[in-house]
Each structure stands twice: as C-alpha cells, then as structure tokens.
N, C-alpha and C positions, 0 to 999 in steps of 0.2 A: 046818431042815436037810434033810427031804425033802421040800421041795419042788424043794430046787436040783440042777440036773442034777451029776453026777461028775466032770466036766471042767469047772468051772466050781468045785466045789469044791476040787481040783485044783489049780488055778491061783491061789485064793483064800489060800489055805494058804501056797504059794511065796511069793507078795507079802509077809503077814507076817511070814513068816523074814526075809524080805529086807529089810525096812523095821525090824525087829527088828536085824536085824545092823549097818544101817546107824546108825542110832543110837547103837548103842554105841561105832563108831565117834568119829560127830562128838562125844562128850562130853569124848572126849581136849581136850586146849589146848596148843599148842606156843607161849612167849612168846620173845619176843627185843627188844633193848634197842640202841638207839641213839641217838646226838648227829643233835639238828637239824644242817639248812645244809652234811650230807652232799654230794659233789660226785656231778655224775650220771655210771650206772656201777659206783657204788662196789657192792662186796661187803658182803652180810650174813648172809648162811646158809646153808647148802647143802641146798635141802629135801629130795632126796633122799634123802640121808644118814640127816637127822632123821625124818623119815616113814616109812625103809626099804622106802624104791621104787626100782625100778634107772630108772635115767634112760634110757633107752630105751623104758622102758612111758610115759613122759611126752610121748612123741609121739601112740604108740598111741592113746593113752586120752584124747589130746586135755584135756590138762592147761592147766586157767586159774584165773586169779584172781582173787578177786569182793571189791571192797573196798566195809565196808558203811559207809554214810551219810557217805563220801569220795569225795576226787577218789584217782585211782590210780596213787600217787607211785611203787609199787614193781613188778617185772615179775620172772616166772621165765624163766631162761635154760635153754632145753627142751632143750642139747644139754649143758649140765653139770649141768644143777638145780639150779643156782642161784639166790637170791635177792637180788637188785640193785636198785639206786635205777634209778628210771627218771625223775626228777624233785627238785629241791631240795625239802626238806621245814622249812618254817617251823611251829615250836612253838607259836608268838603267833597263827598264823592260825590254827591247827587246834583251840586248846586256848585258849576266849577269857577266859574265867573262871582268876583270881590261885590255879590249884592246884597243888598240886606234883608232881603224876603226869597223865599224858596219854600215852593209849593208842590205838593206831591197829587196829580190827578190819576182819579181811580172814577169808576161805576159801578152801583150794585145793582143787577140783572135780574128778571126776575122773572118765571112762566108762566103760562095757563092764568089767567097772560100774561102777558108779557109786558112789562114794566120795569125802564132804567129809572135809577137815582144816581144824579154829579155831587160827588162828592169832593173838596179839597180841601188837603190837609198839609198844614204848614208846618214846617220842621224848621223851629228854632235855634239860634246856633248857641250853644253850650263856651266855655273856655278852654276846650281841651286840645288846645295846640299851642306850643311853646313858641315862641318867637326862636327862628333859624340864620345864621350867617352863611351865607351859599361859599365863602371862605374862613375856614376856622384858624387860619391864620396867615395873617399879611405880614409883606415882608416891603418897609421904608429902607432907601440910603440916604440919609439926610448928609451934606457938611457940615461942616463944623463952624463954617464959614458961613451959613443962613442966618441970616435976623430974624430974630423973635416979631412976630404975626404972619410968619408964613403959614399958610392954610395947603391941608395935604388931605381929597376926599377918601372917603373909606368905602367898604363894600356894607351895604346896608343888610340889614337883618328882613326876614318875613316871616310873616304869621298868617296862616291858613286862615284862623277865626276873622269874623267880621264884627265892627260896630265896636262897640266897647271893650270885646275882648282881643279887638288889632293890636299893633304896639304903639304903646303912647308915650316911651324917652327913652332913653339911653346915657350911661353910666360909664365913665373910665377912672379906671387905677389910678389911686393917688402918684404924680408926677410934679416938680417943679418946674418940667419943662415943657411938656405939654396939657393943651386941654383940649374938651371939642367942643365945636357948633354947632346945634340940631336945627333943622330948618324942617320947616314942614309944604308940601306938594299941594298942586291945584285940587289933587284926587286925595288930599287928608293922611297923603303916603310922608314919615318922618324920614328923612335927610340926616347923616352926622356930614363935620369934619374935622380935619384933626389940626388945632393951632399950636405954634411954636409960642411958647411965654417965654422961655430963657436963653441964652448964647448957651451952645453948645462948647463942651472941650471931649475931644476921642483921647486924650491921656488922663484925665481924670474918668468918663464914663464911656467906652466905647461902644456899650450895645445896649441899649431901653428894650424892657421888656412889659408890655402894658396888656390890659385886659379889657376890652371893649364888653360892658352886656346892654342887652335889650330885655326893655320889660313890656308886658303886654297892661288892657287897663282892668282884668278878669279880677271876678271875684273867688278864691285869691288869685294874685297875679301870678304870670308866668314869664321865666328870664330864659334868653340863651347869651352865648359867649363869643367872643372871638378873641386872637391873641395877634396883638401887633407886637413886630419886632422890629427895631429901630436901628440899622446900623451905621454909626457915626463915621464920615468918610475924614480920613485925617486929609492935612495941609501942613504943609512946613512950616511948622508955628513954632519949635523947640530948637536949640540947639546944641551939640554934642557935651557931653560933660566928663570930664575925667572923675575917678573915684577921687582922686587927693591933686592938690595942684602942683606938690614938690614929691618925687619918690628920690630914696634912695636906699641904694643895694649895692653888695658888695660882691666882686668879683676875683676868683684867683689869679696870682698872675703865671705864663705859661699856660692857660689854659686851651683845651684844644678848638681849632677852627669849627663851628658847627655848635659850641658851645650856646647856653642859651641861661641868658642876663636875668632876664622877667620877661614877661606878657604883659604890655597896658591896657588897661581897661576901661574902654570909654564905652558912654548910654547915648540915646538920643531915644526920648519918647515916642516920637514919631513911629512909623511904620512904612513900610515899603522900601522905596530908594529913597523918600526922607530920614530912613536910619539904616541906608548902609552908610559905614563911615572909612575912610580912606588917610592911612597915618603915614605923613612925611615929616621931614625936619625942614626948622624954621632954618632964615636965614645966621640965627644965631649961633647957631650949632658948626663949629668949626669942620673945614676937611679933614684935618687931623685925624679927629672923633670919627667922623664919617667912614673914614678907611679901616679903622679898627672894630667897627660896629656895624652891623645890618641893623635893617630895620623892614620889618615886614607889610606890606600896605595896608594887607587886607587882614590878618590876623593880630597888627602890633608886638609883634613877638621881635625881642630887641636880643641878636646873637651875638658871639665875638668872629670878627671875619678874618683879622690881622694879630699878631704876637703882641701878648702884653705885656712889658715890663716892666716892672714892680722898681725899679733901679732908675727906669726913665723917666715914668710920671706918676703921680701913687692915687689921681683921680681922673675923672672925665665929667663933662656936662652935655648934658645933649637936652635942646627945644626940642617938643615933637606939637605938631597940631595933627586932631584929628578934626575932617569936614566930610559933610554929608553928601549924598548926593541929590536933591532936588533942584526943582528948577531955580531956586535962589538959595545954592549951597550956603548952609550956615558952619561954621567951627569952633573948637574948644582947645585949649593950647593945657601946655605943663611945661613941666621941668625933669627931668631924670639927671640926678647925682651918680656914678659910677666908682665905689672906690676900691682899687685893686690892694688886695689883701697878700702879704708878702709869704713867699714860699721857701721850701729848706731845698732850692732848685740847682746848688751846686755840688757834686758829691767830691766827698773828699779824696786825698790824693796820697799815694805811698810809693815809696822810693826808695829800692834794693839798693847799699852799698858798702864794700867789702864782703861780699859773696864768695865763699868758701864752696863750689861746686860739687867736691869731692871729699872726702875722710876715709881714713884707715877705721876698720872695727873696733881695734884696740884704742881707741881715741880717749885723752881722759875727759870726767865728766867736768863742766864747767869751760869747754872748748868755743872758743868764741867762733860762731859760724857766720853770722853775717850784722852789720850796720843800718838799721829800717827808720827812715823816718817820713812821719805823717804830717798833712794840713789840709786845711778848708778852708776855701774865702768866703764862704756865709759868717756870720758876725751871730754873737750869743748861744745863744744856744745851739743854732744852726752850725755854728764854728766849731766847736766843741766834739773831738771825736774819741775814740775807742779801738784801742789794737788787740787783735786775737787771734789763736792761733784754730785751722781746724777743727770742731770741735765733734766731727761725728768718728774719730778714732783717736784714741791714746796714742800720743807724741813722746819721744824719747826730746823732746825741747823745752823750751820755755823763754819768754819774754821778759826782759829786766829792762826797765824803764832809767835810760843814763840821764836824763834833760829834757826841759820842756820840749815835747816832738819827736823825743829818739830814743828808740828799744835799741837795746841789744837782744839777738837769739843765741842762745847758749843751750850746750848738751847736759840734760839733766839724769839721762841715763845710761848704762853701759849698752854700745851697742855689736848686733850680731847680727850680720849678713847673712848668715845662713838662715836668718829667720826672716828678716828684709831684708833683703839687698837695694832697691833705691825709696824715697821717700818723696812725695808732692805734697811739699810744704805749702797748706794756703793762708796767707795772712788775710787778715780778713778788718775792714775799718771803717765804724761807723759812728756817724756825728748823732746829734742827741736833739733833732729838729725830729718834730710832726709831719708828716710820717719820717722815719727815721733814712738815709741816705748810707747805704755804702758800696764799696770797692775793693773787688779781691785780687790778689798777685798772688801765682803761683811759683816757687823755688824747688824745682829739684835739685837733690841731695843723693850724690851715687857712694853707696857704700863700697871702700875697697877692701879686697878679705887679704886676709894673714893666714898663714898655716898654722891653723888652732884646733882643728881638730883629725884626731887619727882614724885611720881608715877602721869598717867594722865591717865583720863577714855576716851572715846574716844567719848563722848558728855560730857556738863555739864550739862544737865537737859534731864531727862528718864520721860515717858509719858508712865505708864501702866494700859490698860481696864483688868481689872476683870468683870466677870459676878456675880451678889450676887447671894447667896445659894452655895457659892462655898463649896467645903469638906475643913475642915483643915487639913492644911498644905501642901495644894498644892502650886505645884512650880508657882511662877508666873512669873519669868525670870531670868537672870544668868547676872549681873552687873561684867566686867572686866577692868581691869583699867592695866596697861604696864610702867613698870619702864626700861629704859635702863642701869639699869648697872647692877655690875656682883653679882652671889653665894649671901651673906645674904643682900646686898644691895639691890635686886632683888626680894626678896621672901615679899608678901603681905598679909595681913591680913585685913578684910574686918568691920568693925563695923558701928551701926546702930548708930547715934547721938540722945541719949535721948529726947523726946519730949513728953508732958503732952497733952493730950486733955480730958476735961471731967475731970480728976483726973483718967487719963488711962493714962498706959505709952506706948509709940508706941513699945517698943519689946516685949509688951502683945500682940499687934496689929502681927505683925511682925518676921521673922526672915530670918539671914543671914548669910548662910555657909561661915565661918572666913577665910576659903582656897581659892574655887572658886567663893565666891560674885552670890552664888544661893538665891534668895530672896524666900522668904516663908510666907504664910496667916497663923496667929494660928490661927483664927475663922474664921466664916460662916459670911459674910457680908452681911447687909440687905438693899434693894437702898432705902427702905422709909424711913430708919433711920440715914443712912452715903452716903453720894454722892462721897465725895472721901477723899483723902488723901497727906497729904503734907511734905514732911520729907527728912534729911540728911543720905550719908551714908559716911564714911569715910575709902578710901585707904591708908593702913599705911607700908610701908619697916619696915624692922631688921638690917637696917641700925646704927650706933652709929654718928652723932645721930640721930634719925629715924627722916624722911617726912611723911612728908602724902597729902593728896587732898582727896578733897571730889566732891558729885553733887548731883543735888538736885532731888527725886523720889517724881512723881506725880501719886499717887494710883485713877484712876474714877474709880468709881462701875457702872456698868452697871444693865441695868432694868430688868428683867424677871416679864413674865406675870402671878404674884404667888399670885395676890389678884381680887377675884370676885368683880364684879360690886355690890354696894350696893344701894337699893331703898330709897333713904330721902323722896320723893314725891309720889305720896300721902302717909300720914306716916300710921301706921297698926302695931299694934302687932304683933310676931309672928309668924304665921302662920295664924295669923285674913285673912278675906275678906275685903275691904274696897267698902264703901258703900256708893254714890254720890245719889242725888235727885236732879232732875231736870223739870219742867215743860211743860206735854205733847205740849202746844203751842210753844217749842223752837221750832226760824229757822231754815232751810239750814244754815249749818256753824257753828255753834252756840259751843263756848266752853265748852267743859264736863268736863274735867280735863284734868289736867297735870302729866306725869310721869318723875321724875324727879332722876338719877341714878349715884352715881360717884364713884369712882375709884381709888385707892393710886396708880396705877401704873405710869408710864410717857410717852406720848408721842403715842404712836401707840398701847400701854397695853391701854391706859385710855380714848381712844376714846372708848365712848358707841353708840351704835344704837337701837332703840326699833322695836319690832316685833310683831304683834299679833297673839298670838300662839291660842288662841280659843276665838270665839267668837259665840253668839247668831242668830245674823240676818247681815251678815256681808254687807246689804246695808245701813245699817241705821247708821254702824259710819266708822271712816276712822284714821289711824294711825298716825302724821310723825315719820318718824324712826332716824332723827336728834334733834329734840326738842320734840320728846314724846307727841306732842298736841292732844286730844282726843276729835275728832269736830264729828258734827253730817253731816251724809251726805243727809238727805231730811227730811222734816216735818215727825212727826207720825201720824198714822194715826190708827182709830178704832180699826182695826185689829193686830197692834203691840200688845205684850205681854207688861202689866204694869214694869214689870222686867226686866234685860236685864246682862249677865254676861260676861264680858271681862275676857281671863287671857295673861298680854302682859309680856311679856320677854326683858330684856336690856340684851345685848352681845355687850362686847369691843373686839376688834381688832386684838388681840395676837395671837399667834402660841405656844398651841391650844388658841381657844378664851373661855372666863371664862362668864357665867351666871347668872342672877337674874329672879324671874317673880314676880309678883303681880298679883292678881284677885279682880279685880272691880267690884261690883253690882248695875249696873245704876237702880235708882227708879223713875217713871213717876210717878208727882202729877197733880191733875189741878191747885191748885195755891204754891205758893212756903214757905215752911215752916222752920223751924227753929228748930235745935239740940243743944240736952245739950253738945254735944261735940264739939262745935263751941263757941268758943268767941269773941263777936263783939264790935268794938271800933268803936262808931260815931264820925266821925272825918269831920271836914268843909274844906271847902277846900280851908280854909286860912291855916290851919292847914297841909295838906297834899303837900300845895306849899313849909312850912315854912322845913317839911320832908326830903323834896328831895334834900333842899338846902342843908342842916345837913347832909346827903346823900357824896352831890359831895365834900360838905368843907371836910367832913374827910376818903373818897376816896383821895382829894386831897393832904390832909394832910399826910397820911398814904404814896402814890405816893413817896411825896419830903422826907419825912425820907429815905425811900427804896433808891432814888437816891444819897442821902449822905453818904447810908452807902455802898454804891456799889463803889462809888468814893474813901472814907477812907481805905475800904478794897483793893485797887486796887493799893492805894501809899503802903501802907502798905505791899501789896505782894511783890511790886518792891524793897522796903528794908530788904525784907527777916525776918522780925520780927519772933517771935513767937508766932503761931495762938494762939489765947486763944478760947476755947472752949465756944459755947455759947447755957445758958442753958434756956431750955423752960418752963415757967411755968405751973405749973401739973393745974389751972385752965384754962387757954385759951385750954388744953387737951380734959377736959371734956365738953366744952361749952353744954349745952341741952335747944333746943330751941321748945317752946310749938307747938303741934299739932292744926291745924285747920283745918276744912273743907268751905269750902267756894260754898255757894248757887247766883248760879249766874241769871237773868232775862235773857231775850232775847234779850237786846239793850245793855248790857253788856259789857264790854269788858277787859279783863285778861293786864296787862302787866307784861312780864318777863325779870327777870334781871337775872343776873352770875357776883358774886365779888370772884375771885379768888386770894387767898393771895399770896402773893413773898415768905413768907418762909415759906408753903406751910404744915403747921399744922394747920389752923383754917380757916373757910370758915361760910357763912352770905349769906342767902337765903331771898329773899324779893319778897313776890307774893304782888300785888297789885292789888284789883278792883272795882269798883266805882259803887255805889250803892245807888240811887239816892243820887248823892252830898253827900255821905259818902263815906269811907275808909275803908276796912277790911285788917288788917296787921298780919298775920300767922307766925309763924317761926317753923317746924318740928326738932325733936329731933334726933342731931348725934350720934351715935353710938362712945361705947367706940373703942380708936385704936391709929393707928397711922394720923399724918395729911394728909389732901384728897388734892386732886385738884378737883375741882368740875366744874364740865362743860358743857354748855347749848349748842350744835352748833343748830345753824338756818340754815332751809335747804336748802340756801341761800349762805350757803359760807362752805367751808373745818375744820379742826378741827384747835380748837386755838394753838394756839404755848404759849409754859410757858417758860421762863427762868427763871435760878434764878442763884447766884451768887458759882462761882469755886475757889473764891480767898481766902478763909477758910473752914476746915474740921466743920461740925457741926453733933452732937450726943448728942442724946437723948436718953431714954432708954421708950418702949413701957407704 
C-alpha cells in the first residue's frame, strides 16, 4: 500500500464501491410470464415502473437489452418503458427438451452509470401442435390362421406441446376384428397396440383398412392420424368347386380333331398356389372316353381327339376332378355327360345305266338316253334325296321319274350340232338333311351330224372387173362358199352352171378349180366385142344326199386403150393427101373443113382431140381441137402462096394416148369449081325440111325401140332368165358410105351433127351445107372392124357420156 501513489489509491477505492454497489444491484431478478406465439407489438411490462426508473432517464442513460444465449424476441419502448414483443416467440424452438418450464434470460443495461437489471421471462406453452405419426401409414400381414388376442405394436404419435397439451389417448376405426391397448410410459409418454378380437377369413375380408388417431389434452384438443393396413395372408382352408356338379353338352358327331366340347369351370377361394387348380380324370372315366376326349390340365378345356360316331355310341361320361396345389392339396370332382348329336354325314349316291354316249341330230324328241338311279343310307330325312339336272344352262333334257330311285333322261328338244355339237350332262343329287348333302356325275353326250345343211357363199351375187387383153387363164378371183357340218358333209365342190351365149358355152369362157372355187379366164377378152358376163356357179357337199347353192358371177370387162383413133372425115386413101379448094375471097372465119376421127375405145380411150402438127402459114388458119373445125383466120391476100399444106393429128385420151394424122392441101381459086370426086344432089329446100324430119322420126324411132328393149331386158334380168345371145348382122358390119368433098362459098355455112348408136356397132355421119337453096349430102366410107362410137365434142362442152345396156352378155365375132 505504500508503494502506490494517493491518487491512484483514490481512485482504486471508488472502483470497489462501485463495482460493490453494482452487484448488489444485478442480484435483484425481475420474472415475468408469458404465452408463446404472442402477436408482435404485444405488451408485457412496463419496465419502468418495475425497476423504478423514470422513463426519461432510459434515453439519457441509453437504456438496452442484452438477451443471453438468444435471439432478441423482445425490445424496450424508451418513450414509455415499456416492454414489447418484438418478434413471435415459439416455445418448441427455444425450449427443445419435453419440460415443463422454459425461461427466456435477458438484462437491462443501463449508463452514466452503469446499472444491470436480471430479468426472466417465462414462455408458457400454448396447444398449438397437433399430435404427429412419424408413419402415416403402416402396413400388417396377419394370417388368417392367428387367434384372436394377438397383440401387434404400432408406431406412436407425438406432440411438440408439453403438460396438458401432450397426447392423452388414442382412437381406432370401428373393426370387429381389431382393437388397441394404450399403455402409458415411466416419462407419461402413451403407448397403443393393436389386439386381434376375431378369427380372420382372407376369402371373406382380405385387406382391413383402419384409421389410428391421436388426440392431445389442449383446450381444444388437437388429433393426428395414421392408416393401418391389414393384409390377410391366406392358408389352404377352401376347396376347389365346380360351377354345377353334372354338365351336359352336346357334341356332333364327325367332328374334327381339335374340336372343342366346353371349358370347365372351377374356383377355389384361396390364392396363390392354394388356387391353382389341376384337372384330370377320375378313375371312373373309361379308356374309351379317354381316347376320344382331351382334357386339358391347366385350362379344363375338354376337345375331341379321336372320330366320333354317332352309329357307335350316341353318349360319353367322363369324372373329372379338379385339385389345388398347396401343401395339403384339397379337390372338387363333377361329372360331364357327352351327347353326340347325329349328322346327314353320308352323301348320296347315283348310278349311270343304259348310257346312250352318242345320238344323231335328227334324234326324235322323247329319246330315251340314259337309266339314272339314286340312294342314301342316312335314314329320314337324311335319306331322302333329289335328282337334277344342271341348272346354270338350258338342257335340250329332262328327268322323268320311272320308280321309287329311278329317272329316266329323255330328249325334250330338237337337237343341232351345229349349234352344240357335245353336251356335259351333270346330274346333280341331293338328300334333304341339315346341311344338305350332295353328289354330281357328269355324262357326256356327243352329238353326230347329218347332212342338214347346204352350203352358203358369203354373198349371192359377185361383181368381177377384168381388164380385156387379159392372158389366159388368169386367175380372176377365188369364190368360197362354208357348209357347217362335219367330215364328207363338209367338203365342197365348186361347178360352173352350163350357159350358151352365141353357141359358146361359158366353161369355154371359164373355169373353176372344183376344190377351192378359183375362177379362171380361158381366153383373152376383147371390151369392143364382150362388155361383160353373166353366169351361175354352184357349191355342192358329199353329203348323201348332197346340197348345194349357188350365186350368181357378174364378169365386166374393162377398156384398155388398144385401138387408134381412126380418120372418117375428111376421107383419103391410104396414105393419099387430101385436097380442099377454096376461094381466094373467103372470109375471116370462113369454114375449110372438117376433120372428123373416132375411136372403138370407151370413155376417156375414145375421147379424141385434134392438133395441128404442121402447117404452112400458121396465121392464116386456126384448129379446134374438140370438133376439128378448119376456119380461116384472116382474108388472103396477094402474097399468100396459091397452096397451102396442113398435116393435123387426132390423139384420144388413154394412158399411153393412141394417134392418127391427115395432110390436107388447101387450093386457092378465084372462083369456085367443081370435082369429079364430088357428087352433088340439088336438093330444094322443101326437100331438105322433108330430110330432117325423116332424120328426127327415125332418131326417134330407133330412141323408143332402145328404150324397150333396155326395160325388157331389165325385167328379164330380175328373173334370172337365160341371156340369149344377140347376134349382129355382118351387113350393118360393113356399112360404106360414099366419099365427098364439099366446095363451099363464103356466106356458107357447115352444119354438123354426131348419131351415135346404143349398140354401139354402126354409126351415120351427116355433113350438111347449103348452097344457094341446095343441099349437098356426103357420107365417107367406114373402115372394116369392130363397131365405133363416133363422136363430135363442141368446144363448148366436155366429152359425151355413152351408155349402153349390162343386163345381157352380147358377142359378136370381128
């Protein structure tokens, strides 16, 4: 103590009073008491008050609160001094351990000076925790086989709260078969368990579903839950049971292997392998049965394995047991009746006899063809059959019932090979069972033909062009003609039907290969002498007795361009010149001559055209090349030559075209003179009127014969007559008609005519020209041949068209 200075002692001194004072302070303890889960805010004390501090010095002195080995739920309010929650305060959290007092320490601090107050404040516990099952639900396997007071513990429920609001029982779902035991713990903790009251069955209840709660002892109380679930263990306690203890079913008989009878059907409560069940047959059940019957172990499915005959035994019995599998298999038996149900399993039977193979066409109707009889060895209905004939085409037959079992087939119509020649007869025979049974036999039936019908060509009238000059025995076409029926009935032979023309016979004309009906030319046809031809030919079978037909062949001959144009006008010798005299004073225009040319060909052969192939002074005459007119084309004059020498050419129309020429020697007089080769008939011209009427009467005469005989021959063709050949007289042949030359003046004038005949061998040339009030009438001389067409065309119109008549063959001989 003297070592330390006086102020230092001093001050030493103060401290322990103070620290002395202080102390006896903090030994005080202010507690206070409150419910958890306080709202924040709420009031609790007024520390103030309690402490006896004026709230005022709790600024001063910087007044706080120290809460120990806590969080700082609570807070002083420094302007009342008060004490307030400053935070909800949980009991469970702050106080972790099941006691029953839980104290919260805190200090209120305090400066200048410095002064603690112990404060503690106890937080009461509230009911606000539900009683919890740490498993919300359990899971039992009881058997079924336990006795009732077995005891099964459970997982127990807890509850946070303490004291009276812990848990104070426990509740389970109404059960008949269980109940529990609550027991209660050294530490006041409640116990269940769970007791068995009744004998279980797993076929009447296999799974308990119960509802354990916990309630606490809070004012109000508070439950939780848990869920027990009970699952019944079976035990082979049941035994297999059929649905009915007798079945019986009916089966067809013939049924096929694989067939299937029924399914039996057996239970067995149990579960597991106490209800799998296993179906065999008892001892009672015959091999027999056995051999005809499966039986399946594990499904009961009862098949047919073997043929059933309805004929050999019309039932079956079969024991079946079915047994379980557990360790003391139990079983349940039956009976199954089988009754085989009779079937229409025999089909019936038909039997061809007097079988007629073959018939003739001509067969009459009511022909007995064959002897059919039917049976069935099924019995009733099944027995009971039906004969018929094909019915998806029309039969020339028919079924007549002679006796019980026997048709006759018989022909009910006329028959014709050519339309069938054989037939597949099906009988067809069916009994009158469910489903119905039948049996077909097929008979063919070969139709034999007859020569019944005649050959037919496949027109009745043939139209053949020949071209004349043809070569003989060219083919000119091949006529077939088609018999339908059969071998010698069939085969044809072809002949020409005799016919005369001229005293010719037409297979001088003709022929025709006897086999195939190839028609053939003997000769070379000529078209100016034969136009065509008219004749029979006749298709004949080797039939007994033979047919035939015939049709009728129409031969045209066609033209060829195989005759030159020949000159009648102006006429000439030879190879003379011909030699015209004419008057230097003729006009322009003025007629010189005519050249006048015709043709035996027809048609587009016999059209001629004239040409002038040389001439002198070719301004002074001029051609037409349609009517040959030989005019002058301007006055002469001093200087022409007194002579003048044409040479003109006729050329017809054909392919190639055929030729003629003439040379004319025009002579210039001063006046007009007269030849000895010229003969002149004065004729008045009463006389030349009285001509031309003589003219038209027998143009017109000549006209109406033609037209009579175009009409007679034309009925006549329609009746198929026999042409007769019509012959030409060798004078109208040679007609020769005198040459003239004709001198004409300048005021002159020519007219030309063209009489062409219809039957087209003799033609009449008429020049006419008039000189003062006379007539000069010429006729030039035809050349020996065949007959002409003779023809004038004006240049004015196209060539003339000739017809003449096709309804008779005519021949002549050159």
């Amino acid at each position: 103590m003297a070592l330390i200075p006086a102020s230092l002692r001093t001050r030493l001194v103060v401290g322990v009073f103070s620290f002395i004072a202080m102390w006896g302070f903090a030994l005080s303890i202010t507690r206070y008491s409150i419910p958890e889960e306080m709202e924040e805010g709420s009031f609790v004390a007024n520390l103030a008050t309690d402490l006896g501090l004026d709230v005022r010095s709790l600024e001063e002195r910087k007044a706080k609160l120290d809460v120990i080995h806590s969080k700082n739920y609570l807070d002083i309010n420094k302007d009342t001094g008060e004490l307030v929650i400053r935070e909800k305060i949980d009991r469970e959290s702050i106080c972790m351990t099941k006691t029953t007092s839980c104290f919260l320490k805190m200090d209120v601090i305090l400066s200048s000076p410095v002064r603690i107050f112990n404060i503690e404040l106890e937080i009461m516990d509230i009911n606000d925790n539900a009683p919890v099952f740490r498993r919300k639900t359990m899971h039992l396997d009881i058997s079924e086989a336990t006795l009732p007071g077995e005891r099964f513990s459970l997982t127990n429920a807890v509850d946070a709260d303490v004291g009276a609001n812990s848990i104070k029982t426990y509740y389970l779902s109404e059960s008949k078969y269980f109940s529990i035991d609550i027991q209660t713990g050294s530490d006041g903790s409640k116990y269940v368990d769970l007791v068995l009251s009744g004998n279980l069955d797993r076929e009447e209840h296999a799974v308990h579903d119960l509802i354990l709660t916990a309630v606490d002892g809070g004012v109000p109380p508070r439950s939780g839950t848990a869920s027990i679930i009970i699952n019944v263990l079976d035990i082979n306690d049941n035994a297999p049971i059929f649905s009915q203890p007798v079945y019986a079913v009916n089966v067809s008989e013939n049924s096929a292997a694989g067939t299937v009878v029924m399914t039996l059907n057996a239970t067995d409560l149990d579960e597991g392998t106490n209800a799998q069940l296993v179906y065999s047959h008892t001892l009672y059940t015959s091999e027999k049965t056995q051999e005809l019957f499966s039986l399946d172990p594990n499904s009961g499915e009862i098949k047919v394995k073997g043929v059933i005959d309805y004929e050999e035994s019309q039932s079956f019995e079969m024991h079946i047991q079915a047994q379980d599998r557990g360790t003391n298999p139990l079983s349940g038996h039956c009976k199954v009746t089988v009754f085989v149900t009779d079937l229409n399993d025999n089909y019936p039977e038909v039997t061809i006899k007097s079988l007629k193979s073959s018939l003739t066409e001509d067969v009459a109707v009511g022909t007995l063809i064959a002897v059919v009889s039917v049976s069935d060895r099924d019995s009733g209905a099944n027995g009971e059959v039906e004969l018929s004939l094909n019915r998806q085409e029309t039969l020339p037959f028919l079924l007549n019932k002679s006796s019980e079992g026997y048709f006759e087939m018989l022909v009910s119509k006329p028959l014709d090979r050519e339309v069938i020649s054989k037939y597949d007869i099906i009988l067809r025979v069916t009994d009158k069972g469910v489903p119905p049974l039948s049996e077909n036999e097929t008979i063919t039936l070969e139709i034999l033909d007859i020569n019944d019908n005649a050959p037919t060509f496949s027109q009745s009238f043939y139209t053949i062009h020949v071209m004349e000059n043809n070569p003989p025995g060219a083919l000119l076409t091949s006529l077939s003609a088609f018999d339908p029926d059969l071998n010698e009935n069939q085969y044809l032979v072809y002949f020409i039907m005799e016919k005369e023309i001229i005293n010719t016979s037409m297979s001088m004309l003709f022929s025709i290969n006897p086999e195939n009906g190839d028609l053939y030319a003997l000769k070379t046809f000529d078209y100016e002498r034969e136009r065509d031809f008219l004749f029979h030919i006749e298709a004949r079978d080797s039939g007994v007795p033979p047919l035939s037909t015939n049709c009728t062949v129409h031969i045209i001959i066609l033209d060829q361009n195989d005759n030159t144009p020949v000159i009648v006008s102006p006429w000439r010798a030879q190879g003379s010149v011909v030699e015209e005299v004419i008057p230097r004073s003729t006009d322009k225009g003025h007629l010189v001559a005519k050249v006048i040319a015709i043709d035996a060909d027809s048609e587009q052969n016999a059209r001629v055209t004239y040409q002038l192939l040389q001439i002198s002074d070719s301004t002074l005459f001029s051609l037409d090349q349609y009517n040959g007119e030989i005019r002058t084309t301007r006055m002469f004059s001093y200087r022409d030559p007194r002579q003048q020498r044409l040479v003109i050419v006729a050329k017809d129309n054909g392919q190639p075209s055929l030729s003629a020429t003439v040379t004319i020697k025009i002579s210039t007089v001063e006046h007009a003179m007269a030849f000895s080769e010229t003969t002149e008939l004065p004729l008045d011209y009463d006389m030349f009127t009285d001509l031309n009427l003589y003219l038209v009467i027998g143009l017109g005469a000549v006209s109406f014969l033609l037209l009579i005989t175009i009409l007679v021959i034309i009925v006549l063709k329609c009746q198929k007559p026999k042409p007769k050949a019509i012959k030409i007289p060798p004078a109208n042949r040679n007609s020769v008609i005198s040459r003239n030359s004709v001198i004409s003046q300048r005021s002159s004038t020519i007219a030309d005519s063209t009489l062409i005949s219809s039957d087209a061998y003799w033609y009449s040339l008429f020049l006419a020209e008039t000189r003062k009030g006379k007539v000069v009438v010429r006729q030039p001389i035809i050349p020996k041949g065949a007959g002409y067409f003779v023809s004038s065309i004006p240049r004015s119109i196209g060539p003339s068209e000739t017809t003449d008549s096709r309804a008779s063959t005519l021949e002549y001989s050159k």
